[in-house]
TISE-358248 format. One record per atom (N, C-alpha, C): residue number from 1; chain; atom name; x, y, z. Coordinates in steps of 0.001 Angstrom, whole numbers, always signed. Layout:
BEGIN
NUM, A, CA, X, Y, Z $
...
This chain:
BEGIN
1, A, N, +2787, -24615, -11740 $
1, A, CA, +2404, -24078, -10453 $
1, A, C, +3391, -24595, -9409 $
2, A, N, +4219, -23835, -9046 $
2, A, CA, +5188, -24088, -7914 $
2, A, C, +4468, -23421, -6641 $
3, A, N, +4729, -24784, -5308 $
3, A, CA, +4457, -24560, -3542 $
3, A, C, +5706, -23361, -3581 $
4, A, N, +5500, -22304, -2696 $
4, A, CA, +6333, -21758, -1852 $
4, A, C, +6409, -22443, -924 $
5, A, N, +7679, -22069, +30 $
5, A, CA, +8168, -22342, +1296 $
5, A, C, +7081, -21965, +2292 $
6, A, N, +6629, -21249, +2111 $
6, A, CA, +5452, -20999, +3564 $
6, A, C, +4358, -21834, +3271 $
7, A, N, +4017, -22622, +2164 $
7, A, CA, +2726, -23698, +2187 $
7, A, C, +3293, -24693, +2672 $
8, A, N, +4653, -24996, +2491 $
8, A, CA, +5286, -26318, +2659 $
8, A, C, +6054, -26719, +3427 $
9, A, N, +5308, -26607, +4428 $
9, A, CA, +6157, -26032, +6015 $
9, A, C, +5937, -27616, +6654 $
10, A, N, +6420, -28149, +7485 $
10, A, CA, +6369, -29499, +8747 $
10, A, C, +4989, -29500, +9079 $
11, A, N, +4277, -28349, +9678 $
11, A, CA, +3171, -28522, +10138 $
11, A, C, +2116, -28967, +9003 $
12, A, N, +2152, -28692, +7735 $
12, A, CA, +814, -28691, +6751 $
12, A, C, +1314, -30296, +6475 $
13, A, N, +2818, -30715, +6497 $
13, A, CA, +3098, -31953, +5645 $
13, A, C, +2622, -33061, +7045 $
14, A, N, +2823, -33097, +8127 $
14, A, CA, +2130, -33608, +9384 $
14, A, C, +601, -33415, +8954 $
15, A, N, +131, -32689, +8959 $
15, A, CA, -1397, -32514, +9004 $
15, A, C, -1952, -33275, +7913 $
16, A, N, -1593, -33182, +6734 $
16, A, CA, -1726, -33736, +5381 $
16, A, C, -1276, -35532, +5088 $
17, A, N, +146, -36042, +6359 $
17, A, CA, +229, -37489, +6386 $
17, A, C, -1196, -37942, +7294 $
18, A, N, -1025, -37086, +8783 $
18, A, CA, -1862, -37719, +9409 $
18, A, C, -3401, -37727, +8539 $
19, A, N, -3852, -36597, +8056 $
19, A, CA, -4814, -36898, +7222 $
19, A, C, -5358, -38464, +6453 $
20, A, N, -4077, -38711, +5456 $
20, A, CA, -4202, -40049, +4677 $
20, A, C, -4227, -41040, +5798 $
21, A, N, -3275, -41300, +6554 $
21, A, CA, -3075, -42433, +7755 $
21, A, C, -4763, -42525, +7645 $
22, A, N, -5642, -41267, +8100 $
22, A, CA, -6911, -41434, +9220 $
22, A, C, -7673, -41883, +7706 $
23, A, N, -7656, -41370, +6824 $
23, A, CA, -8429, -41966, +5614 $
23, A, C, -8187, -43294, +4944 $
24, A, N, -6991, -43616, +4945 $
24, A, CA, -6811, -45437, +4805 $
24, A, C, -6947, -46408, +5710 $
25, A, N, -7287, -46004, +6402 $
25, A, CA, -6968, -47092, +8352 $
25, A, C, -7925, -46246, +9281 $
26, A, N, -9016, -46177, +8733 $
26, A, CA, -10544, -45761, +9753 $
26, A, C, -10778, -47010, +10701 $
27, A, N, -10318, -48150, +10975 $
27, A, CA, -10692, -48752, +11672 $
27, A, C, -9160, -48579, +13239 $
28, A, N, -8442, -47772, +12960 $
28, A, CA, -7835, -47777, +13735 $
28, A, C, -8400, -46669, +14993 $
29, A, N, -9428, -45816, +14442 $
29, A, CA, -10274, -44748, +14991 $
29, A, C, -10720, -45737, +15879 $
30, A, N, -11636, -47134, +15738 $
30, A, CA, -12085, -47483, +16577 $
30, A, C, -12117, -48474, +17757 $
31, A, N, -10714, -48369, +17528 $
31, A, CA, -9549, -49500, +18168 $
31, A, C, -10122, -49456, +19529 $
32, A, N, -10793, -50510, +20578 $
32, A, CA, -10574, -50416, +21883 $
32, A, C, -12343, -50158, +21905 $
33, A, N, -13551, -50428, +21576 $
33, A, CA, -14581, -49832, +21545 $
33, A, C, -15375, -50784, +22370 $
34, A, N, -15773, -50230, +23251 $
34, A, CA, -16497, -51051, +24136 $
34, A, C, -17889, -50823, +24537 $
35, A, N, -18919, -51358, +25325 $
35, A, CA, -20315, -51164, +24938 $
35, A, C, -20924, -49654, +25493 $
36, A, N, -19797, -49908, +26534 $
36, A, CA, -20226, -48163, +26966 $
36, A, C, -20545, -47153, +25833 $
37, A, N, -19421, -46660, +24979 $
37, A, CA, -19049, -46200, +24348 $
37, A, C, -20566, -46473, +22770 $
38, A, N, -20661, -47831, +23022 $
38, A, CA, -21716, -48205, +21992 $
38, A, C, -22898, -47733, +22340 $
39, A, N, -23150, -47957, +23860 $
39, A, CA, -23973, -46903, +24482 $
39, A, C, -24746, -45764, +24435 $
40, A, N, -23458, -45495, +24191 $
40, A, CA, -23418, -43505, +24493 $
40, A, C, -23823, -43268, +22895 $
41, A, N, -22813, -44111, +21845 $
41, A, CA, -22975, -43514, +20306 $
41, A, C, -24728, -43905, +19847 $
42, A, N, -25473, -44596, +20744 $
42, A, CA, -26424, -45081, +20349 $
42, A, C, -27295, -44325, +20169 $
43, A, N, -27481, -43804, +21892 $
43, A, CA, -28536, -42832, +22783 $
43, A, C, -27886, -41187, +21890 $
44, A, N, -26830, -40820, +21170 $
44, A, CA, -26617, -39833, +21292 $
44, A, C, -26914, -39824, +19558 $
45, A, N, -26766, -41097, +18732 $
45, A, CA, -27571, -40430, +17114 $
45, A, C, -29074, -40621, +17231 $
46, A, N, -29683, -41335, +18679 $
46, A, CA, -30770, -41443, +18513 $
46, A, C, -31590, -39837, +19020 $
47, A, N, -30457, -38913, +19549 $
47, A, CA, -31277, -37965, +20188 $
47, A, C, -30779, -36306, +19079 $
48, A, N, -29759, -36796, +18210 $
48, A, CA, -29888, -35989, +16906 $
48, A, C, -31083, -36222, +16244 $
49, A, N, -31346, -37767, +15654 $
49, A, CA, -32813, -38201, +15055 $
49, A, C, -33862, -37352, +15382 $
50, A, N, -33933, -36616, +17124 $
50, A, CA, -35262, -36809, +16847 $
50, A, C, -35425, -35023, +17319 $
51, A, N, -34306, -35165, +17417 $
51, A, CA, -34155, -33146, +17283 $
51, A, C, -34085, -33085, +15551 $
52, A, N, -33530, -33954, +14947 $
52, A, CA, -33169, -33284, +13283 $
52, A, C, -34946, -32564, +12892 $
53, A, N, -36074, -33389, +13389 $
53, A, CA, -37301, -32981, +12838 $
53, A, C, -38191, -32159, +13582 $
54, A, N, -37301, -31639, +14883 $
54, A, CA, -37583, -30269, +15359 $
54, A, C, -37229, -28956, +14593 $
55, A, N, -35718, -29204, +14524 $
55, A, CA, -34572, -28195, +13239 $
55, A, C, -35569, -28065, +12226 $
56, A, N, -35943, -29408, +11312 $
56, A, CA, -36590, -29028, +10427 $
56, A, C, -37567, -28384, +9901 $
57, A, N, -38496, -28850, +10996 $
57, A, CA, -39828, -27821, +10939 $
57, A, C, -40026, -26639, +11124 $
58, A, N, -38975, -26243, +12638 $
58, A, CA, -39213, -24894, +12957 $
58, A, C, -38243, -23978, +11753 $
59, A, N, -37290, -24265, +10743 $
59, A, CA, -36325, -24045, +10005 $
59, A, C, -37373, -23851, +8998 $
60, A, N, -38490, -24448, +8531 $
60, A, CA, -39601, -24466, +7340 $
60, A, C, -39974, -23393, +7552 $
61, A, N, -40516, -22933, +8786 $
61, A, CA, -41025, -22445, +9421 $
61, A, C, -41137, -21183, +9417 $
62, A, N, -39581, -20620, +9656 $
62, A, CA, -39423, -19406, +9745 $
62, A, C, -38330, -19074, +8595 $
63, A, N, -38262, -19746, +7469 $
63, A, CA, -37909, -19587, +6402 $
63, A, C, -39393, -19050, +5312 $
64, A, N, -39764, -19691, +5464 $
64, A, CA, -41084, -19244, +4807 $
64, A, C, -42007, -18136, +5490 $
65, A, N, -42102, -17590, +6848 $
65, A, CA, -42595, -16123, +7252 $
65, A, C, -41003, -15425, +6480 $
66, A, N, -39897, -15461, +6961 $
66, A, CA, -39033, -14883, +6314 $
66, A, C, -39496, -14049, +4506 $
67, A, N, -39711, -15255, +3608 $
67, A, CA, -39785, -15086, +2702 $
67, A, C, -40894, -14159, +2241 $
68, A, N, -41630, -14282, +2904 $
68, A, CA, -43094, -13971, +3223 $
68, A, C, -42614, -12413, +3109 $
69, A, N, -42026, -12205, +4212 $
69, A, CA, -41865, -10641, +4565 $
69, A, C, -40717, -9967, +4100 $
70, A, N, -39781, -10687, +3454 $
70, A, CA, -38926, -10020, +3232 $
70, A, C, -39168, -10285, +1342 $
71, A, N, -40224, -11061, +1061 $
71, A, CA, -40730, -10784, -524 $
71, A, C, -39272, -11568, -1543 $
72, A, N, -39317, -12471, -598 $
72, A, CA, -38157, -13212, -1478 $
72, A, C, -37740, -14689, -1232 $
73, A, N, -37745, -15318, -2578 $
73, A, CA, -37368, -16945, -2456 $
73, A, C, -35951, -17253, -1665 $
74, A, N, -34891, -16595, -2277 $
74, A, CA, -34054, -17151, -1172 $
74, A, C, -34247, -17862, +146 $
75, A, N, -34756, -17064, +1009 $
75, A, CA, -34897, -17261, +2653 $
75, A, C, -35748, -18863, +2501 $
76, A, N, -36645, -18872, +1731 $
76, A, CA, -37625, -20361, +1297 $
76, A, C, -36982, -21833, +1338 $
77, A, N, -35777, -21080, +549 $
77, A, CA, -35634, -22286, -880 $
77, A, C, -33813, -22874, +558 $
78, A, N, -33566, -21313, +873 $
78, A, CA, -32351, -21770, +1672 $
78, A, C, -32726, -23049, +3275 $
79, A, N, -34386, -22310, +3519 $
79, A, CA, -34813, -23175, +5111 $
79, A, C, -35007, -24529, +4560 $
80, A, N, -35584, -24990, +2797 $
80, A, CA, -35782, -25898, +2906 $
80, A, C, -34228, -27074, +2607 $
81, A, N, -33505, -26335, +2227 $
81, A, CA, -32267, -27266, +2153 $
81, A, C, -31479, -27548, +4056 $
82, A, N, -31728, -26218, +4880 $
82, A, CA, -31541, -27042, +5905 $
82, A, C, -32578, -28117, +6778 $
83, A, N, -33906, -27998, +6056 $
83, A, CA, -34673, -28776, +6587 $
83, A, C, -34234, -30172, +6229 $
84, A, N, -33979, -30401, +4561 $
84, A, CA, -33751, -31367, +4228 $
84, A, C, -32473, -32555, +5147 $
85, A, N, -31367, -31232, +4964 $
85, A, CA, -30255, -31270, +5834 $
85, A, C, -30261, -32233, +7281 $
86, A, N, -31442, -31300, +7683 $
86, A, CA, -31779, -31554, +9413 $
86, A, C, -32358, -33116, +9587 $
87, A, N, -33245, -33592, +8621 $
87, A, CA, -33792, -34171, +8204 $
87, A, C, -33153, -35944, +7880 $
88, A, N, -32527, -35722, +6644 $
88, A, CA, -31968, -36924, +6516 $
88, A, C, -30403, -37180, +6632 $
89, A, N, -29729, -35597, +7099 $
89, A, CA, -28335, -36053, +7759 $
89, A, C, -27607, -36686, +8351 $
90, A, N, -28364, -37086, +9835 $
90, A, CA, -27790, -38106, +10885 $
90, A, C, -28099, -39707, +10167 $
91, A, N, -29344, -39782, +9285 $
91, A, CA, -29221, -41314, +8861 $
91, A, C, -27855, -41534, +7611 $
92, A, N, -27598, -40109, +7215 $
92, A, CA, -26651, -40481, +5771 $
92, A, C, -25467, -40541, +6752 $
93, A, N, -24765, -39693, +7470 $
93, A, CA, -23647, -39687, +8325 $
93, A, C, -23526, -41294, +9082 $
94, A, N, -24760, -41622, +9717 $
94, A, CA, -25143, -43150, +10633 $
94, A, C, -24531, -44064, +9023 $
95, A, N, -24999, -44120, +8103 $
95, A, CA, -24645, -45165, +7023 $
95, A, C, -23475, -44978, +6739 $
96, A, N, -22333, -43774, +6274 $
96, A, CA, -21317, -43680, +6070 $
96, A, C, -20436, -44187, +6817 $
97, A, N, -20816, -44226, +8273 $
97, A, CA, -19835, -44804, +9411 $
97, A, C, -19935, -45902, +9445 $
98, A, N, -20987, -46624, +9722 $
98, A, CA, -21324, -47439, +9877 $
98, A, C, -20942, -48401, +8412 $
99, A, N, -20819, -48251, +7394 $
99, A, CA, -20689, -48742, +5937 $
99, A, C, -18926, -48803, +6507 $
100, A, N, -18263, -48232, +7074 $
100, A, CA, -16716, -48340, +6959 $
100, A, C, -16503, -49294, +8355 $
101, A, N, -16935, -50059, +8978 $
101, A, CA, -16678, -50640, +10363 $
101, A, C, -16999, -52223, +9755 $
């Protein structure tokens, strides 16, 4: 399998270093972090938290009349994976970050 010249252009090989740089050296993301900032990241996963189990419910919600009326699991089975989603996302995303600092 040979790159052509148009995949392997300056811009994709830039995009693709800076990529690795940001994936080996995540702590350089948080160079300079001050409480403000700790602040803000605090008040702002605490106010995903508590919308995620608004998303979720009303997402149950009208996934299941969906299914209801349109006589099919899909619409069900799809609200409950974004419920799940809505649900325990911001704590798995909060641990992933938080696990690299």
């Amino acid at each position: 399998m040979s790159l052509s010249k148009s995949k392997l252009n300056k811009e994709n090989i830039l995009l693709l270093v800076i990529s690795l740089f940001v994936l080996f050296f995540p702590e350089l993301a948080l160079a300079g972090q001050d409480s403000l900032s700790s602040t803000m990241d605090t008040k702002m996963v605490e106010t995903i938290k508590q919308s995620g189990k608004i998303i979720a419910l009303c997402s149950f919600v009208v996934g299941l009349v969906a299914s209801i009326v349109k006589m099919n699991a899909m619409a069900f089975v799809s609200s409950v994976g974004v419920s799940l989603t809505a649900l325990y996302g911001p704590a798995i995303i909060t641990g992933l970050f938080s696990a690299t600092i």
